[in-house]
TORDRENPA-472975 format. One record per atom (N, C-alpha, C): residue number from 1; residue in one letter; chain; atom name; x, y, z. Coordinates in steps of 0.1 Angstrom, whole numbers. Example, Ala and Ser with C-alpha at 12.3 -4.5 7.8 and 13.67 -1.06 7.14 Angstrom:
# TORDRENPA-472975
nr: 1	rest: A	kette: A	atom: N	east: 132	north: -57	up: 78
nr: 1	rest: A	kette: A	atom: CA	east: 123	north: -45	up: 78
nr: 1	rest: A	kette: A	atom: C	east: 132	north: -33	up: 78
nr: 2	rest: S	kette: A	atom: N	east: 128	north: -22	up: 71
nr: 2	rest: S	kette: A	atom: CA	east: 137	north: -11	up: 71
nr: 2	rest: S	kette: A	atom: C	east: 129	north: 0	up: 79
//
This chain:
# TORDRENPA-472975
nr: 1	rest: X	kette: A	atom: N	east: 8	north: -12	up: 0
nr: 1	rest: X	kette: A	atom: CA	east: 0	north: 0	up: 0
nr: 1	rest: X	kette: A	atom: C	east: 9	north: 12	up: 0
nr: 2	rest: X	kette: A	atom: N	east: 4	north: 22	up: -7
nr: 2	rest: X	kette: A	atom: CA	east: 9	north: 35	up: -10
nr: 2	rest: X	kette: A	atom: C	east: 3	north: 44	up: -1
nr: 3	rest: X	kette: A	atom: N	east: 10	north: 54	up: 6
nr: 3	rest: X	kette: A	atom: CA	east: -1	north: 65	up: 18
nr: 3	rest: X	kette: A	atom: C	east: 7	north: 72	up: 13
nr: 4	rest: X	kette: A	atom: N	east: 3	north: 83	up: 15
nr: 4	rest: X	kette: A	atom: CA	east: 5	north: 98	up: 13
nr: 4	rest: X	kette: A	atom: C	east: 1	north: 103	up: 25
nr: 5	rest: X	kette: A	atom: N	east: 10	north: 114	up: 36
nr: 5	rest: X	kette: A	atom: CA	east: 5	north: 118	up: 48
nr: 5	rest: X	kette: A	atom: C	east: 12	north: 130	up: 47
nr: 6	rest: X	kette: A	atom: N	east: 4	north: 139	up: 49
nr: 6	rest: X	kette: A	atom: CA	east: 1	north: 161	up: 48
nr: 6	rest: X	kette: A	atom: C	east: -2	north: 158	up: 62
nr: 7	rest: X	kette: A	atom: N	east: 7	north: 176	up: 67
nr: 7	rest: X	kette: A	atom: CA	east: 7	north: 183	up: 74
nr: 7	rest: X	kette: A	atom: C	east: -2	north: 195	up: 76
nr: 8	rest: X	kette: A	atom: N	east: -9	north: 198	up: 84
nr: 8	rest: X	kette: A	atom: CA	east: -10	north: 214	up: 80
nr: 8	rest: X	kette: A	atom: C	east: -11	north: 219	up: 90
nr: 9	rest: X	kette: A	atom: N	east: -4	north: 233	up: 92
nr: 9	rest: X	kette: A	atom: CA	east: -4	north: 238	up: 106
nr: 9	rest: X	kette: A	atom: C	east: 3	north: 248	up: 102
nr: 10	rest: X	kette: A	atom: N	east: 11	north: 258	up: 111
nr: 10	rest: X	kette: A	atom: CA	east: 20	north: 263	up: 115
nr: 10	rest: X	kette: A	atom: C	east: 32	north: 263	up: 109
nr: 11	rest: X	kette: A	atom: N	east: 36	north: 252	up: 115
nr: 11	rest: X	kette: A	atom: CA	east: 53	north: 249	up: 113
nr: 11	rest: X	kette: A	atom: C	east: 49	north: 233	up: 99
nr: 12	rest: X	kette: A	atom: N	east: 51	north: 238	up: 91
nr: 12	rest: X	kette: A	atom: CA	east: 47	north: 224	up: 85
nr: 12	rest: X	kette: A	atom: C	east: 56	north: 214	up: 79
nr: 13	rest: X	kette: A	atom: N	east: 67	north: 225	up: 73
nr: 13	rest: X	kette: A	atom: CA	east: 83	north: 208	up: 76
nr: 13	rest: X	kette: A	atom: C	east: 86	north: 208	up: 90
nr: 14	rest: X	kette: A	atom: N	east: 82	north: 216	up: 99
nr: 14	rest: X	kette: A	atom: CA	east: 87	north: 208	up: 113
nr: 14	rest: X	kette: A	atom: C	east: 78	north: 197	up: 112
nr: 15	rest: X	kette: A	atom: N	east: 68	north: 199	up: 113
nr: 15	rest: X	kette: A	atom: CA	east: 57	north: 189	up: 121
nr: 15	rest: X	kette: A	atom: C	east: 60	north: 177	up: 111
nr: 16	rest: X	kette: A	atom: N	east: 62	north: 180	up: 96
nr: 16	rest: X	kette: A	atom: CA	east: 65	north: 170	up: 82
nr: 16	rest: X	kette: A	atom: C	east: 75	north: 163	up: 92
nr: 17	rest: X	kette: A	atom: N	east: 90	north: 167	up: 95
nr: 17	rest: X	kette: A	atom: CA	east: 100	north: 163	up: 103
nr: 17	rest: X	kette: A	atom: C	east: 96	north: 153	up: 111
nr: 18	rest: X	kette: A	atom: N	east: 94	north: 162	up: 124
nr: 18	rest: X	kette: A	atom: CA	east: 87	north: 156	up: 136
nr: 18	rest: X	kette: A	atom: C	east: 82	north: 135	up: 133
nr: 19	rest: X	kette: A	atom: N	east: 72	north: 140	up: 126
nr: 19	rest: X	kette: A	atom: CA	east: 63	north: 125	up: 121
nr: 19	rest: X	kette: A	atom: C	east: 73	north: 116	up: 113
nr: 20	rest: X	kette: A	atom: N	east: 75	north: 125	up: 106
nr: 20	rest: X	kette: A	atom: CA	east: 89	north: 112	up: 96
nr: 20	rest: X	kette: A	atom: C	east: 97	north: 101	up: 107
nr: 21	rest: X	kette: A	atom: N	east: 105	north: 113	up: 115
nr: 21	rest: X	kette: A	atom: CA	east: 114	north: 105	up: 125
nr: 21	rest: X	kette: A	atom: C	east: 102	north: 95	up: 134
nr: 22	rest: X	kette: A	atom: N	east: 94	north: 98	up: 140
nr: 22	rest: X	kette: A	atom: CA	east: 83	north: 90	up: 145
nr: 22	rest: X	kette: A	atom: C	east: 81	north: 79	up: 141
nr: 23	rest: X	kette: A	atom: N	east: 78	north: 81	up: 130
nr: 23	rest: X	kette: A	atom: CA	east: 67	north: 70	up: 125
nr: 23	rest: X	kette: A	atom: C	east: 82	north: 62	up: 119
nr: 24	rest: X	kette: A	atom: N	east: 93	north: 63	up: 116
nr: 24	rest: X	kette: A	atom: CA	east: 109	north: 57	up: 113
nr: 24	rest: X	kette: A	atom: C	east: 114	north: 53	up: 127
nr: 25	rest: X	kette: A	atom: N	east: 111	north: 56	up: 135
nr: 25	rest: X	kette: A	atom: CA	east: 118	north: 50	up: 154
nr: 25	rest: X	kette: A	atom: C	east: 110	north: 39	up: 152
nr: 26	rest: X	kette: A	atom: N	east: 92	north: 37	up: 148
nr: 26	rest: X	kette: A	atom: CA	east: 84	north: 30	up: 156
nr: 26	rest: X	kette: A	atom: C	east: 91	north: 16	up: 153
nr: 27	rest: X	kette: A	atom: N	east: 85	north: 6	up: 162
nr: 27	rest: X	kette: A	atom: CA	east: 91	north: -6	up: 163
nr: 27	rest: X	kette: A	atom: C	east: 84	north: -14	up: 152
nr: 28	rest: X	kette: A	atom: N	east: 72	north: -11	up: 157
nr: 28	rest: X	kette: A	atom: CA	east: 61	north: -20	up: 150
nr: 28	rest: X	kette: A	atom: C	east: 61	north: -12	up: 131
nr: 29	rest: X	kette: A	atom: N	east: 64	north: -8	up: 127
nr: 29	rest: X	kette: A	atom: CA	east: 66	north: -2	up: 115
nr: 29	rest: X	kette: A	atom: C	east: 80	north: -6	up: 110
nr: 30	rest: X	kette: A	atom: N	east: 95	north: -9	up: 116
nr: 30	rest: X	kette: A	atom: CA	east: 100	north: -14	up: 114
nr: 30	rest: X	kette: A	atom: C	east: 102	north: -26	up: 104
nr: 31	rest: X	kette: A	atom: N	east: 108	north: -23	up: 90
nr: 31	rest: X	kette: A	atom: CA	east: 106	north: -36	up: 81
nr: 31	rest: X	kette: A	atom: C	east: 93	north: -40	up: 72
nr: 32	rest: X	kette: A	atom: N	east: 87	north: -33	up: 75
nr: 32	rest: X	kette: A	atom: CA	east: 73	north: -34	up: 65
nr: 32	rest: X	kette: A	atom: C	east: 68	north: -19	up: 62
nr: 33	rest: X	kette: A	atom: N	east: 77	north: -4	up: 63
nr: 33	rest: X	kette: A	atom: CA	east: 75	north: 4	up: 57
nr: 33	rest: X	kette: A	atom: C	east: 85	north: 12	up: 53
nr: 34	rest: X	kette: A	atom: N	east: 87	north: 14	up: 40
nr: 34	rest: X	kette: A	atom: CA	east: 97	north: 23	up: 34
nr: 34	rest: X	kette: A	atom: C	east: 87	north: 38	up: 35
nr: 35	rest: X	kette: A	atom: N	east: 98	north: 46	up: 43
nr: 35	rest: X	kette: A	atom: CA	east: 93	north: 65	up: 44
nr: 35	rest: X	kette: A	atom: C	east: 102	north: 69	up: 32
nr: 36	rest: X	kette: A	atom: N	east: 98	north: 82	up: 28
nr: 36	rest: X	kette: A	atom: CA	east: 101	north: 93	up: 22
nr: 36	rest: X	kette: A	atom: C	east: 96	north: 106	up: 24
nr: 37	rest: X	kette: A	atom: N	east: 103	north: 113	up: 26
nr: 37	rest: X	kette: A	atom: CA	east: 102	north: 130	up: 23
nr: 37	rest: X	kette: A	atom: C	east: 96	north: 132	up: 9
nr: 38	rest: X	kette: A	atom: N	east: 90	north: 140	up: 7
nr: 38	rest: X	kette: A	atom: CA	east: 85	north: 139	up: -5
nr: 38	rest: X	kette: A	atom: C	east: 84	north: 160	up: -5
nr: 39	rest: X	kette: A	atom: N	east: 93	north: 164	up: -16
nr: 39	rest: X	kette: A	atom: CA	east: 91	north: 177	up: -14
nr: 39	rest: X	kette: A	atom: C	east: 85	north: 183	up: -27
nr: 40	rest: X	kette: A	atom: N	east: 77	north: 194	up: -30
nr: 40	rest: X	kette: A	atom: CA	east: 69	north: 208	up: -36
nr: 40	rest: X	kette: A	atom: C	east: 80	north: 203	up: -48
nr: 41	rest: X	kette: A	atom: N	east: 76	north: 208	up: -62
nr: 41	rest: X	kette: A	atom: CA	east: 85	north: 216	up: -70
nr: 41	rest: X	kette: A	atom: C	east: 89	north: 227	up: -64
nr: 42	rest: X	kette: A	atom: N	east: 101	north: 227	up: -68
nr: 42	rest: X	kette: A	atom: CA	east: 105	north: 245	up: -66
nr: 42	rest: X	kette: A	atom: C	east: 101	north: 258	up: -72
nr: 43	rest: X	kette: A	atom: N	east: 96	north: 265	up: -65
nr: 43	rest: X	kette: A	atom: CA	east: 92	north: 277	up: -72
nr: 43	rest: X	kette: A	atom: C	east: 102	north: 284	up: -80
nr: 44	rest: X	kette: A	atom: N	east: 104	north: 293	up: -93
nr: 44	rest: X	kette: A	atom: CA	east: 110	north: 296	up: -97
nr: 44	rest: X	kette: A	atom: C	east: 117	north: 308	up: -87
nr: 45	rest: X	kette: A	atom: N	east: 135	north: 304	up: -88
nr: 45	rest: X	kette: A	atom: CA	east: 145	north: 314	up: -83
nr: 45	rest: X	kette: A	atom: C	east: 143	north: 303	up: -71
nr: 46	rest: X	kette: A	atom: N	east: 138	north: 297	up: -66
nr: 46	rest: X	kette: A	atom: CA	east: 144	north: 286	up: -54
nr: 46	rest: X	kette: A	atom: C	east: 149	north: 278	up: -58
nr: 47	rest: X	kette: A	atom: N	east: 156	north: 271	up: -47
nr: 47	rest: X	kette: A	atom: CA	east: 171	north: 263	up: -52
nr: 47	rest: X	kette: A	atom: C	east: 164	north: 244	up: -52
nr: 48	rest: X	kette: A	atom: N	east: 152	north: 250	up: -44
nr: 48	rest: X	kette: A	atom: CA	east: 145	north: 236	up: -41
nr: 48	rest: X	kette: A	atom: C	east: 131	north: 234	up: -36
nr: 49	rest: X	kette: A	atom: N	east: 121	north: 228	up: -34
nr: 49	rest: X	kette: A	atom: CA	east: 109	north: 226	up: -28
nr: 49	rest: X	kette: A	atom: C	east: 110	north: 228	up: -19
nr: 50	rest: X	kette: A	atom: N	east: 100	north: 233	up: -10
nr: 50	rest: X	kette: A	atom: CA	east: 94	north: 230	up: 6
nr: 50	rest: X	kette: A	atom: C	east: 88	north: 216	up: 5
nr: 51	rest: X	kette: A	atom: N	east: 94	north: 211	up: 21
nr: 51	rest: X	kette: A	atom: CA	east: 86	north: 200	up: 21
nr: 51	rest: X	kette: A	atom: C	east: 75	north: 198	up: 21
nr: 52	rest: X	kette: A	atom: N	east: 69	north: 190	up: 14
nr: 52	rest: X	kette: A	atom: CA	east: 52	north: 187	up: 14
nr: 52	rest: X	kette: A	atom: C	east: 43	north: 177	up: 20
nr: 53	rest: X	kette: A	atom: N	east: 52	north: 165	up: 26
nr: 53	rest: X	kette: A	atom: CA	east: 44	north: 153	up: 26
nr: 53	rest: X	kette: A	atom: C	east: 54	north: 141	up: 30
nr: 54	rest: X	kette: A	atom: N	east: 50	north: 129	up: 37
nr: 54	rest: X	kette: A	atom: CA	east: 57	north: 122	up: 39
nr: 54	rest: X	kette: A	atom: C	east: 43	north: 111	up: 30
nr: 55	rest: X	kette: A	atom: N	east: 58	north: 102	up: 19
nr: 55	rest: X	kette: A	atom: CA	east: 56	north: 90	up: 9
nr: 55	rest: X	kette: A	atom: C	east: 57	north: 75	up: 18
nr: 56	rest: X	kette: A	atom: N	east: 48	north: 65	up: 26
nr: 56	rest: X	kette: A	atom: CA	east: 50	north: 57	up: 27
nr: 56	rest: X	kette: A	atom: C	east: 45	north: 47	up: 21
nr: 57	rest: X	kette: A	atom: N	east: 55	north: 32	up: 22
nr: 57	rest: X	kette: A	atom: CA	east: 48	north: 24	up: 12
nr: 57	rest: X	kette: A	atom: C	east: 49	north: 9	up: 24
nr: 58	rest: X	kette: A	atom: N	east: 38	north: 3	up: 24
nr: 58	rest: X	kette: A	atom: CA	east: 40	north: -6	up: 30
nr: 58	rest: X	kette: A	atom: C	east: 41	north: -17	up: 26
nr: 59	rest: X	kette: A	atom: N	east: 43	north: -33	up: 33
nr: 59	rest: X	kette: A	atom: CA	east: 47	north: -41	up: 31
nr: 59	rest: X	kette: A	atom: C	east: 32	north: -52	up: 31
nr: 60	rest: X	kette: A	atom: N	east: 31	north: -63	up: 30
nr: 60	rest: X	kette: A	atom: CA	east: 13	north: -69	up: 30
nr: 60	rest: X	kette: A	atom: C	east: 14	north: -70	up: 41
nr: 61	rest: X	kette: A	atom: N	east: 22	north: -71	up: 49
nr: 61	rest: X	kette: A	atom: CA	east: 23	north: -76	up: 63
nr: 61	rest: X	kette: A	atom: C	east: 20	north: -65	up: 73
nr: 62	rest: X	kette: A	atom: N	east: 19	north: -54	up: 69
nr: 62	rest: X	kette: A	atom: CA	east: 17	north: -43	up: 78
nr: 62	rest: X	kette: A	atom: C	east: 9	north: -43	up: 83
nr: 63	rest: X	kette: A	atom: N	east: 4	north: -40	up: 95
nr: 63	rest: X	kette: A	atom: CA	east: -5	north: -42	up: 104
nr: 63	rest: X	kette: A	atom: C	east: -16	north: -25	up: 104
nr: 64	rest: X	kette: A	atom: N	east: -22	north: -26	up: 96
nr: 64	rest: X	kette: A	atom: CA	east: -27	north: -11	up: 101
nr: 64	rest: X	kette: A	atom: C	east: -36	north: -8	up: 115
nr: 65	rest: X	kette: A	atom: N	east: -36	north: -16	up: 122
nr: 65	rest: X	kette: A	atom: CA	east: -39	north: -9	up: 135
nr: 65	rest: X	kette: A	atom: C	east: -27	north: -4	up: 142
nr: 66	rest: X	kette: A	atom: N	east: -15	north: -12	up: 137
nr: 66	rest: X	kette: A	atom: CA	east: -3	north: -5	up: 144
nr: 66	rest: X	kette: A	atom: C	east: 0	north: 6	up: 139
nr: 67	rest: X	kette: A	atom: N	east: 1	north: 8	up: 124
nr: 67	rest: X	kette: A	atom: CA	east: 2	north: 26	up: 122
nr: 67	rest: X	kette: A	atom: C	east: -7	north: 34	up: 125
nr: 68	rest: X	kette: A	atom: N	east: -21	north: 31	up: 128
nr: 68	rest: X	kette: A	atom: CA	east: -30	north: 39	up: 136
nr: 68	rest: X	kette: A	atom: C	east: -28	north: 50	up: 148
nr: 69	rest: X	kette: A	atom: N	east: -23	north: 34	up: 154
nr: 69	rest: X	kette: A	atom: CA	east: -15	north: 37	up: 171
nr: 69	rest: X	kette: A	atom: C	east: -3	north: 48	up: 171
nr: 70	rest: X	kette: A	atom: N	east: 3	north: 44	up: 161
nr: 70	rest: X	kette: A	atom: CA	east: 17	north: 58	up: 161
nr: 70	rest: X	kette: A	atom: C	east: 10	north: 67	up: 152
nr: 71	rest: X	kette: A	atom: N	east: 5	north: 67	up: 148
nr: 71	rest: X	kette: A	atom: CA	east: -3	north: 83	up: 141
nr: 71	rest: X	kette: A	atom: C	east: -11	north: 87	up: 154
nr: 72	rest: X	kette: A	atom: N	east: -17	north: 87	up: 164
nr: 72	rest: X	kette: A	atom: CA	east: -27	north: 87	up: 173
nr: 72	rest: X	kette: A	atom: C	east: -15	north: 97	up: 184
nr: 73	rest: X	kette: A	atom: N	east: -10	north: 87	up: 183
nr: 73	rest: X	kette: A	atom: CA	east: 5	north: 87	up: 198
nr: 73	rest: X	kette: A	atom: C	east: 15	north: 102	up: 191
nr: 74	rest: X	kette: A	atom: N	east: 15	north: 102	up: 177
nr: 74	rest: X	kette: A	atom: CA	east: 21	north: 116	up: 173
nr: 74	rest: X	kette: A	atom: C	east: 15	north: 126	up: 173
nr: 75	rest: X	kette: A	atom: N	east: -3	north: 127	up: 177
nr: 75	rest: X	kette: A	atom: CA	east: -14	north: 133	up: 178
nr: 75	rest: X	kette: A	atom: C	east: -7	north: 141	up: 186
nr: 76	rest: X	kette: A	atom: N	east: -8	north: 131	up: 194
nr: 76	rest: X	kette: A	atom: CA	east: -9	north: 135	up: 210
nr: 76	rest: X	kette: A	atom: C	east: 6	north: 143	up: 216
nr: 77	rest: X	kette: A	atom: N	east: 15	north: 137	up: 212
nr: 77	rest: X	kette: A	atom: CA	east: 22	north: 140	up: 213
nr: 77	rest: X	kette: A	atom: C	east: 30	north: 155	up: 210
nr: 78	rest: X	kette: A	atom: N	east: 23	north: 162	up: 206
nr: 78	rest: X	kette: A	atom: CA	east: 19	north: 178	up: 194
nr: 78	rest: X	kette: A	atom: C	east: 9	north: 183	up: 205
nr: 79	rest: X	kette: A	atom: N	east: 0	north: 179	up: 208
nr: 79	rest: X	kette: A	atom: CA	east: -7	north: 186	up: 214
nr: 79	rest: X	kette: A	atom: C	east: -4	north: 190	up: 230
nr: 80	rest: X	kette: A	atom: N	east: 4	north: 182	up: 235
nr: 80	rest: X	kette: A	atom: CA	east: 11	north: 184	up: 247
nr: 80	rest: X	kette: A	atom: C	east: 23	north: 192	up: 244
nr: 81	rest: X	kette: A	atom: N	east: 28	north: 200	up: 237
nr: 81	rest: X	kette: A	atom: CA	east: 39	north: 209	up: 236
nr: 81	rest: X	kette: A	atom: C	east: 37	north: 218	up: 244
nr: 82	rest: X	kette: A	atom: N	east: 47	north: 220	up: 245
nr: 82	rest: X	kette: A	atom: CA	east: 44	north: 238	up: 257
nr: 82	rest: X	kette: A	atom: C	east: 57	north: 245	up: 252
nr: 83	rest: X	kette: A	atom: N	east: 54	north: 260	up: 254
nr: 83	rest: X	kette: A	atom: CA	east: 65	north: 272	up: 251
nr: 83	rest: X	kette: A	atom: C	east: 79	north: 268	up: 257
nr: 84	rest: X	kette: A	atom: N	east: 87	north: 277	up: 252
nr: 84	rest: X	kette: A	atom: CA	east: 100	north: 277	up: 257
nr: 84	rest: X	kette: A	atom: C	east: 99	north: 283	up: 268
nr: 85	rest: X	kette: A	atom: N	east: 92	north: 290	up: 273
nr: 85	rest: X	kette: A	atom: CA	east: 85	north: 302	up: 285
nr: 85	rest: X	kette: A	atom: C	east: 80	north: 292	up: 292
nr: 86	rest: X	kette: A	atom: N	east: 85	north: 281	up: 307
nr: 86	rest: X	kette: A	atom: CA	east: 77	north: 276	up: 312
nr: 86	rest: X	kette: A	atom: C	east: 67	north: 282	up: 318
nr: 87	rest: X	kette: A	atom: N	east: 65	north: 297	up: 319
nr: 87	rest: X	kette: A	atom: CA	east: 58	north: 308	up: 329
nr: 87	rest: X	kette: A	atom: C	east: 40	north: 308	up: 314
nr: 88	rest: X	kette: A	atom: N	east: 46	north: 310	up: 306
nr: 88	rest: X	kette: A	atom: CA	east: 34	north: 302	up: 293
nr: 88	rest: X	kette: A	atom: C	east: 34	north: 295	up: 288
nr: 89	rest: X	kette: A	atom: N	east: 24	north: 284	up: 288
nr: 89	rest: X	kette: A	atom: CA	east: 25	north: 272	up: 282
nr: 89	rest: X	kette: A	atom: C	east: 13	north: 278	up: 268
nr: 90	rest: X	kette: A	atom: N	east: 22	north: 270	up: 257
nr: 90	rest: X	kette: A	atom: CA	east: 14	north: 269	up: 241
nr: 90	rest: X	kette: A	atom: C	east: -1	north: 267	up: 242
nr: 91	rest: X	kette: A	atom: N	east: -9	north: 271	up: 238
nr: 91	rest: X	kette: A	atom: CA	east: -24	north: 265	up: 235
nr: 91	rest: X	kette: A	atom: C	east: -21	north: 256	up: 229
nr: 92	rest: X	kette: A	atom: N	east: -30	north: 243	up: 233
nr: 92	rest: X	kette: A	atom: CA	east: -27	north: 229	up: 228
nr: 92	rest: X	kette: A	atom: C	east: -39	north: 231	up: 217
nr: 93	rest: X	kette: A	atom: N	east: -27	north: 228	up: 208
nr: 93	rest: X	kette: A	atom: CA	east: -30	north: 226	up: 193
nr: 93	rest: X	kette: A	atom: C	east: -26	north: 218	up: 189
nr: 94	rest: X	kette: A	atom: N	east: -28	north: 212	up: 178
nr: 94	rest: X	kette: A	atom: CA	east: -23	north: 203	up: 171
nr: 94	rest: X	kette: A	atom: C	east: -19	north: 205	up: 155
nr: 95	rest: X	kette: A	atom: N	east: -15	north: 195	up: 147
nr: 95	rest: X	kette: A	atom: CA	east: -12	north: 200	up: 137
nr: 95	rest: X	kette: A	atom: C	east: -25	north: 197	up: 132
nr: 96	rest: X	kette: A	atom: N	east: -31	north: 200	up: 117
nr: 96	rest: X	kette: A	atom: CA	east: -40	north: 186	up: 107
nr: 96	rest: X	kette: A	atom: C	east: -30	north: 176	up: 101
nr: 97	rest: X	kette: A	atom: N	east: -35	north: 167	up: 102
nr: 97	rest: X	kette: A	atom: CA	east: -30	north: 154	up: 101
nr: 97	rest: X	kette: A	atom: C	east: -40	north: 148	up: 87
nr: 98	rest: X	kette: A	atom: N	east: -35	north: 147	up: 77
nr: 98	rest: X	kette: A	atom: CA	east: -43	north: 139	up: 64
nr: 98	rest: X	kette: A	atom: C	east: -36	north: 129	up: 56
nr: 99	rest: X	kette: A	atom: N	east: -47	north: 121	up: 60
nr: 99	rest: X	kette: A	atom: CA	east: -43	north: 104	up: 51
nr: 99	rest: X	kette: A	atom: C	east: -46	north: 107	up: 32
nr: 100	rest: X	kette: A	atom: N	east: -40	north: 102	up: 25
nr: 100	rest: X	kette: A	atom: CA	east: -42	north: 101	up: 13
nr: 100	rest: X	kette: A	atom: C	east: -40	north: 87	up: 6
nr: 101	rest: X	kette: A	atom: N	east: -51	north: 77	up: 4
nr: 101	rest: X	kette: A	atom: CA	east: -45	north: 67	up: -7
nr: 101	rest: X	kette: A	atom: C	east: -53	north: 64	up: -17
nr: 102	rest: X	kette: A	atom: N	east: -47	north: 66	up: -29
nr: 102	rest: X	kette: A	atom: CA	east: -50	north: 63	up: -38
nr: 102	rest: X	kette: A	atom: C	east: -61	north: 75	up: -45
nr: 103	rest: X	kette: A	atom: N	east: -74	north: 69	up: -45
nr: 103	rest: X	kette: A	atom: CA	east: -86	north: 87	up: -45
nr: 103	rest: X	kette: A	atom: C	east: -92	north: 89	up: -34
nr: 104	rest: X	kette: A	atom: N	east: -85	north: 84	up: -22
nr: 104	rest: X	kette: A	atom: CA	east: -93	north: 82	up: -6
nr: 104	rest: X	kette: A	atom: C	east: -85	north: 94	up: 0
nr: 105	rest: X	kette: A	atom: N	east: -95	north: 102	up: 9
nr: 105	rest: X	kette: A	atom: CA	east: -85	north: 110	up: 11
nr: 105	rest: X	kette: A	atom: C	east: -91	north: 114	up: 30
nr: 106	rest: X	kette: A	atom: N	east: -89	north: 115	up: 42
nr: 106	rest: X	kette: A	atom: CA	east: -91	north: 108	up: 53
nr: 106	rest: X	kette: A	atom: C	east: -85	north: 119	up: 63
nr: 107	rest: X	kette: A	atom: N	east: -91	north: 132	up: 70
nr: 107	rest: X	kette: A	atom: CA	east: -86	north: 141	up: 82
nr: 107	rest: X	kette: A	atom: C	east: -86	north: 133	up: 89
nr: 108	rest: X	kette: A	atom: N	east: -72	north: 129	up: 97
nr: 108	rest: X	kette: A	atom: CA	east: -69	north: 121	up: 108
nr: 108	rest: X	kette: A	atom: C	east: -68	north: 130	up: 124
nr: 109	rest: X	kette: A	atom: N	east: -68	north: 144	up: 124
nr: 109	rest: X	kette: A	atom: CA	east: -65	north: 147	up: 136
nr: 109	rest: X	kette: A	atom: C	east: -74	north: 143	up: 148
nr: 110	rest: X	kette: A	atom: N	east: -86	north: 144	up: 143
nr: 110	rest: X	kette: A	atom: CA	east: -99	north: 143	up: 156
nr: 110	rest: X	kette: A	atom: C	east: -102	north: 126	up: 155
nr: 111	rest: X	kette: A	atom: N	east: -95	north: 119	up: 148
nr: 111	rest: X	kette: A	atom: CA	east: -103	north: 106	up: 145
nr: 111	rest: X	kette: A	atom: C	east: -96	north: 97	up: 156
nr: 112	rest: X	kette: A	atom: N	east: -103	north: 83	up: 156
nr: 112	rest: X	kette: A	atom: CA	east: -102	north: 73	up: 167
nr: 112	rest: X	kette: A	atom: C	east: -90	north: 67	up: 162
nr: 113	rest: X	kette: A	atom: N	east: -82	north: 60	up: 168
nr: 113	rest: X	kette: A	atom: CA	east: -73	north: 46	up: 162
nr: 113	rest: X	kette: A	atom: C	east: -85	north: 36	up: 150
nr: 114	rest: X	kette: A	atom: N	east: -94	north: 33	up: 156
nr: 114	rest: X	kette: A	atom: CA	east: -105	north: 19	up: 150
nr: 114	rest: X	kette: A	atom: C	east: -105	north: 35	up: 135
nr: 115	rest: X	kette: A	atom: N	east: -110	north: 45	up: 138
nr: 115	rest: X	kette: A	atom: CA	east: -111	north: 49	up: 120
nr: 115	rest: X	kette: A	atom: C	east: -103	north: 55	up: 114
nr: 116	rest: X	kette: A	atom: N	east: -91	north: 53	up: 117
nr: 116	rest: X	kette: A	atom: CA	east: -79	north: 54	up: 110
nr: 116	rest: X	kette: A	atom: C	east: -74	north: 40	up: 102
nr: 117	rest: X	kette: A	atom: N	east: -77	north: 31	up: 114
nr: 117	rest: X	kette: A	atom: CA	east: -75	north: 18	up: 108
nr: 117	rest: X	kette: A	atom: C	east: -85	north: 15	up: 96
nr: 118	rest: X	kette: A	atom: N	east: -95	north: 18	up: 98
nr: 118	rest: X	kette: A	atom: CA	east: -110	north: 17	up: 92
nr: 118	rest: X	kette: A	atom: C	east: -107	north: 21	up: 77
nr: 119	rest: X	kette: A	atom: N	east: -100	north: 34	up: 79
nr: 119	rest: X	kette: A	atom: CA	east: -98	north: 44	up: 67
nr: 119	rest: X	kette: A	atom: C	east: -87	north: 36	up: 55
nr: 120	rest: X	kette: A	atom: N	east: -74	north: 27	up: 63
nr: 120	rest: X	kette: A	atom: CA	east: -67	north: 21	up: 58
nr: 120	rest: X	kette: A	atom: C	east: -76	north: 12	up: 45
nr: 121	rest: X	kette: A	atom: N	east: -76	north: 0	up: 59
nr: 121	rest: X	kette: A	atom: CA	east: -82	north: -13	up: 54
nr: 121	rest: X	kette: A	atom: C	east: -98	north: -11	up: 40
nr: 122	rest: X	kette: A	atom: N	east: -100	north: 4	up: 40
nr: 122	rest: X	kette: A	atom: CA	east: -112	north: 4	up: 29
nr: 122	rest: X	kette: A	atom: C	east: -104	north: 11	up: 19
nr: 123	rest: X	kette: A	atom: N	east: -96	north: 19	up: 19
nr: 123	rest: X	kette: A	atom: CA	east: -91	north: 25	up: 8
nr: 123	rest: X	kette: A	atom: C	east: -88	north: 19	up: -2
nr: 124	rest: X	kette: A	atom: N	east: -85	north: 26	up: -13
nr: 124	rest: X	kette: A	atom: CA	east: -82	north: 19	up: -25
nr: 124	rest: X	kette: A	atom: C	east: -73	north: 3	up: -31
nr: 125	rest: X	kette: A	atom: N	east: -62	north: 8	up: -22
nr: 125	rest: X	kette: A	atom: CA	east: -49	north: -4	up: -18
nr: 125	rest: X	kette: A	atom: C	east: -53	north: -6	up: -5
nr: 126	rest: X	kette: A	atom: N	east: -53	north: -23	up: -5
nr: 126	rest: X	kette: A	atom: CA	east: -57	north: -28	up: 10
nr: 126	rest: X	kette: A	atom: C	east: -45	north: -31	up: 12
nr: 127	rest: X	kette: A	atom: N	east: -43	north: -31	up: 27
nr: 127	rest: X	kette: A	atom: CA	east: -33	north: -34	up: 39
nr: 127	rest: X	kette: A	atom: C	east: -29	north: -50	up: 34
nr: 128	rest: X	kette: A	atom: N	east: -42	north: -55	up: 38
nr: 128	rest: X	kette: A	atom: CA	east: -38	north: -68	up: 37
nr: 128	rest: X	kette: A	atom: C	east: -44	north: -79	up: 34
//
């Protein structure tokens, strides 16, 4: 399976960053998914794209309730940030989080693990 996963927020090659290395630590994703940075054309007079998106491709064996779980756990993980200023902490926000496969296209921020998984296993390319 092919996914496509957008950022949108604020900081959006951070948060692009952030998830890459994430979802590349997890254990359970380990070996059954190839990541990529996937960056913009360059606009003319840039030297190169902004990043846009992280490219994963998984393996039949992948488990999509486990990438659920580390999409969920990176949710969260965003929304517990706080300022450099321990005296003000950040309004917990989050980033938007969007699944893309194939012509299926899926806001993940507010969703459960079960409809993330849900979102997987019906899209175009099945899991498994």
């Amino acid at each position: 399976m092919k996914l496509i996963i957008r950022v949108e927020g604020a900081d959006t090659e951070a948060e692009l960053n952030s998830l890459y290395r994430w979802l590349r630590d997890e254990d359970e994703l380990r070996g059954v998914a190839r990541l990529n940075l996937v960056n913009a054309p360059p606009v003319a007079g840039e030297m190169g794209g902004t990043l846009e998106a992280i490219q994963a491709v998984f393996d039949s064996g992948m488990e999509a309730g486990s990438l659920a779980v580390a999409l969920i756990s990176w949710l969260e993980s965003r929304r517990h940030r706080r300022s450099a200023q321990p005296a003000e902490p950040a309004p917990p926000t989050r980033p938007e989080l969007i699944l893309a496969s194939g012509d299926s296209e899926f806001a993940a921020t507010d969703a459960s693990p079960e409809e993330i998984k849900q979102f997987l296993e019906t899209s175009d390319d099945h899991l498994s």
